[in-house]
N, CA and C atoms as a LAMMPS dump frame, in Angstrom:
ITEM: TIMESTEP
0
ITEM: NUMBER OF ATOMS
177
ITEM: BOX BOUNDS ff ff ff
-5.0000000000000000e+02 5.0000000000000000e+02
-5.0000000000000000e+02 5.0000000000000000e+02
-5.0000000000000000e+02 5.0000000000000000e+02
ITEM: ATOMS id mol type element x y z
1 1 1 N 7.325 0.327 -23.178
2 1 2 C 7.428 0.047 -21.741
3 1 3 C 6.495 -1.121 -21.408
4 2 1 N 6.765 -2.236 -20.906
5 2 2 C 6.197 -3.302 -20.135
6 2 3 C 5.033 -3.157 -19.598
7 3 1 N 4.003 -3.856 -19.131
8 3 2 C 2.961 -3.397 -18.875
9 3 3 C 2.909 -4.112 -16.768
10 4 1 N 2.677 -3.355 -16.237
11 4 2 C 2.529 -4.071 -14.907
12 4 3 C 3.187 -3.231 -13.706
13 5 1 N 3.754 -3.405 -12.829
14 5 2 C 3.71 -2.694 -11.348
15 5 3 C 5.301 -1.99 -11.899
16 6 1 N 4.937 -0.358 -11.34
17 6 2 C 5.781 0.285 -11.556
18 6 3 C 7.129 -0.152 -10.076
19 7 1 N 8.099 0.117 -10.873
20 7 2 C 8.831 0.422 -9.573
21 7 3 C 9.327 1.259 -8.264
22 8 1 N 8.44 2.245 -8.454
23 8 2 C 7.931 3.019 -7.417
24 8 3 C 6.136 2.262 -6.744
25 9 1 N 5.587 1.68 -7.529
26 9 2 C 4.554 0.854 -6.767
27 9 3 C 5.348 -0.4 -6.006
28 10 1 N 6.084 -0.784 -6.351
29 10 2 C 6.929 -1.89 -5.644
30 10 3 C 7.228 -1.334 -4.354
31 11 1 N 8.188 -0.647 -4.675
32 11 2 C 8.924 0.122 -2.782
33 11 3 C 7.978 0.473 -2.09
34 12 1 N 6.723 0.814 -2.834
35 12 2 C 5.83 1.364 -1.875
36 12 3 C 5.035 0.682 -1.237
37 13 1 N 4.642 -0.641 -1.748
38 13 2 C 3.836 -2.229 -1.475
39 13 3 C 5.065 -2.465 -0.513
40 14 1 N 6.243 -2.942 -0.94
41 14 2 C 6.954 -3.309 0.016
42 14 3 C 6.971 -2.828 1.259
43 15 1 N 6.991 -1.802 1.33
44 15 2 C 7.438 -0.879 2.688
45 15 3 C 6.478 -0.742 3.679
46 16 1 N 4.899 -0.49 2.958
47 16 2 C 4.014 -0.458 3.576
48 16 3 C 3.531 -2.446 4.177
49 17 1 N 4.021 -3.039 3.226
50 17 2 C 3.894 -4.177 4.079
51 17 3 C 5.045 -4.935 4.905
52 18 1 N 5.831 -4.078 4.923
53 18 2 C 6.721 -4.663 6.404
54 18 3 C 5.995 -3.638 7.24
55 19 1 N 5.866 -2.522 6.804
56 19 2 C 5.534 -1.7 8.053
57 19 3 C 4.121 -2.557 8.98
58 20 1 N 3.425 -2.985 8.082
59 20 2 C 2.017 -3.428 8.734
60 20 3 C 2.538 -5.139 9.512
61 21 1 N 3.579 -5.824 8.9
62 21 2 C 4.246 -7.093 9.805
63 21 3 C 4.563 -7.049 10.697
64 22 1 N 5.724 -5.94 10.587
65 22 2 C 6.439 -5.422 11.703
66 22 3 C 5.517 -4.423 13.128
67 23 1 N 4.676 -3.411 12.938
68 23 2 C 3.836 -3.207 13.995
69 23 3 C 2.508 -2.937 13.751
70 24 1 N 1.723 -3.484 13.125
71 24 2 C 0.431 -3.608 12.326
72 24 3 C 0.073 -2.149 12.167
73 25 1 N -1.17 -1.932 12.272
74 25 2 C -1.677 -0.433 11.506
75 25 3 C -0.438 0.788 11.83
76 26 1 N -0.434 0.604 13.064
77 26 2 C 0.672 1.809 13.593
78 26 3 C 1.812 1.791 12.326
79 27 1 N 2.428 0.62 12.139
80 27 2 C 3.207 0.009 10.776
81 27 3 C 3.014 0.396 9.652
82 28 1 N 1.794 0.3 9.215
83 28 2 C 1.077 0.571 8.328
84 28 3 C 1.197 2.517 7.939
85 29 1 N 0.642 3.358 8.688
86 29 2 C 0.712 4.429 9.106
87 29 3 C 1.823 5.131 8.992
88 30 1 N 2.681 4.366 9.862
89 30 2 C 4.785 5.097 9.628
90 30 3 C 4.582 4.711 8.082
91 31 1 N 4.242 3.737 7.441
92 31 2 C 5.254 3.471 5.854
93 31 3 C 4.535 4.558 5.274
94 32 1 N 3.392 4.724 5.569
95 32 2 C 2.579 5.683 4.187
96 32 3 C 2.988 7.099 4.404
97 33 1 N 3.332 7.635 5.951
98 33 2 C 4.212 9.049 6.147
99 33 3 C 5.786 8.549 5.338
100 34 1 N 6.58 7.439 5.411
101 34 2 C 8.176 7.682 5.048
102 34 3 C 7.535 7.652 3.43
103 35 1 N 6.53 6.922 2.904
104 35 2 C 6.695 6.859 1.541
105 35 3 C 6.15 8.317 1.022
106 36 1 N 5.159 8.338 1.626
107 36 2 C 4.758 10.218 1.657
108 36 3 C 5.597 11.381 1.253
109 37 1 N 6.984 10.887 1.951
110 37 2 C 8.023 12.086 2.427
111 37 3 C 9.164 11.485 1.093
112 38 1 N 9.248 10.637 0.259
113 38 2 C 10.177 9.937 -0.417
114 38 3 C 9.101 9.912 -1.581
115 39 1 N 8.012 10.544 -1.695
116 39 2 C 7.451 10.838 -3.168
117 39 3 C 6.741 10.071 -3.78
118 40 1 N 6.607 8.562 -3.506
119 40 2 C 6.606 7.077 -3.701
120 40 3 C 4.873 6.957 -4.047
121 41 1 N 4.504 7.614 -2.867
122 41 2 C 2.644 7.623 -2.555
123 41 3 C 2.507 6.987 -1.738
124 42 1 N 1.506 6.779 -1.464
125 42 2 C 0.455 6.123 -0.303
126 42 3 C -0.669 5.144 -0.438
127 43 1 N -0.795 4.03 0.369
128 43 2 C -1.235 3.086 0.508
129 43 3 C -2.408 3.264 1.121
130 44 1 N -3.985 2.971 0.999
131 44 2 C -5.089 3.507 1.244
132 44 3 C -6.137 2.5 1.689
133 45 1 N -6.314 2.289 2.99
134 45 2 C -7.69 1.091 2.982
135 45 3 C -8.545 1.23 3.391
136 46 1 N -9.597 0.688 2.997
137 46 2 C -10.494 0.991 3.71
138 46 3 C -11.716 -0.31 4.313
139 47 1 N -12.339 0.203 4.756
140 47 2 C -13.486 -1.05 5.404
141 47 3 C -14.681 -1.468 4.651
142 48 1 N -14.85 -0.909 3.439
143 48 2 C -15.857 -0.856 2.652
144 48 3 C -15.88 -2.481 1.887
145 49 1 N -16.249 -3.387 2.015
146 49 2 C -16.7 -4.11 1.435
147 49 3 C -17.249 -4.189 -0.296
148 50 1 N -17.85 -3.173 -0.531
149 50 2 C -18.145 -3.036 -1.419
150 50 3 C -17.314 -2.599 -2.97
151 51 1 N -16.173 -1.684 -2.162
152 51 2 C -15.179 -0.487 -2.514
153 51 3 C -14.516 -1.628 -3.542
154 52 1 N -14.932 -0.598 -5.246
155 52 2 C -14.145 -1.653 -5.993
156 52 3 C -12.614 -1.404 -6.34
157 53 1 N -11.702 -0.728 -5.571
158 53 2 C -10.478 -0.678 -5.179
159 53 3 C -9.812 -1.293 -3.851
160 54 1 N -10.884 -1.621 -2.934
161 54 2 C -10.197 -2.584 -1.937
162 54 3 C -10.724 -3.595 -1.692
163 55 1 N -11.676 -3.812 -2.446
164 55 2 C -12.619 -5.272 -2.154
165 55 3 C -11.715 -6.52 -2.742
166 56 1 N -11.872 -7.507 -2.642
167 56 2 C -10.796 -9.048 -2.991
168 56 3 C -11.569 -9.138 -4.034
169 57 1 N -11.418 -9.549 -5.072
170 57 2 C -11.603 -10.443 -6.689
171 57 3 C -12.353 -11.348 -6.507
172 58 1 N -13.872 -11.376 -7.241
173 58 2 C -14.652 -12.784 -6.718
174 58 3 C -14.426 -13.336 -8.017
175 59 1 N -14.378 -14.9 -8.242
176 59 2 C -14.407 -15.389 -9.28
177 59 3 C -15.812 -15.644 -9.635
C-alpha cells in the first residue's frame, strides 16, 4: 500500500474545509458532526501555538 493521505483523510480534509469557506467555524463544526456521523473522523484545532499537531512547520 502507498504511503500518504488515506482516502477517508481526503473526504474528511475536504469537507471540513468547505465547511469552514462556506460558513467559517460554524462550517467547520457542521463538517466534523456530518463526518462524525459518516465514520470518516474529525478535524481538531486548536490555539496552542506550541501544539506539535497544529502548529505550522518551521524551517
Amino acid at each position: 500500500m502507498p504511503a500518504g493521505i488515506t482516502l477517508r483523510e481526503r473526504l474528511t480534509r475536504s469537507i471540513h474545509a468547505a465547511g469552514l469557506h462556506l460558513a467559517g467555524e460554524r462550517g467547520g463544526r457542521a463538517a466534523n458532526t456530518l463526518t462524525d456521523a459518516l465514520r470518516l473522523g474529525r478535524i481538531e484545532l486548536c490555539a496552542n501555538p506550541a501544539c506539535a499537531d497544529c502548529a505550522p512547520l518551521t524551517a
